[in-house]
C-alpha angles and dihedrals in degrees: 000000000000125000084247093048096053090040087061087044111057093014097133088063096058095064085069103038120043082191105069101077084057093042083049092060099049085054092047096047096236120166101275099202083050099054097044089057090052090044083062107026103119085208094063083037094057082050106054085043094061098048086049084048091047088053104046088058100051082058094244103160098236097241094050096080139131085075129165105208114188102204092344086309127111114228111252112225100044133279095306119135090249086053088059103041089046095052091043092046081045088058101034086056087061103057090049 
């Protein structure tokens, strides 16, 4: 299991425990040394600050991600395959 994968996975627990990335890690045998200069490297930091910031200006509530938009609009009907291509037909209609 990926980092990503066990985060999703277990997000809403995080909210209530700043100790679990680094506990992930430990159960998933990353490199320790590694993770803990990321953890601190203002250039990963920044970045993390301006998708937050992104988000925060599409309107997207924080706890609603992962979110697929098609043209800043979220698909009716779930995340199906006939919800996407509706919403993208719906959009391609409109630039015609």
């Amino acid at each position: 299991m990926e980092m990503s994968d066990k985060i999703f996975a277990n997000y809403r627990a995080l909210k209530s425990n700043e100790d679990l990335p680094r506990q992930y890690a430990q159960e998933l045998g990353l490199d320790m040394v590694k993770f803990d200069q990321d953890m601190k490297d203002p250039a990963l930091e920044a970045r993390i600050d301006k998708e937050m910031n992104q988000m925060k200006q599409s309107g997207i509530p924080r706890m609603s991600v992962p979110k697929f938009l098609i043209n800043g609009k979220e698909p009716q009907g779930g995340r199906s395959v006939e919800a996407f291509s509706a919403a993208i037909d719906a959009e391609l209609k409109k630039k015609k």
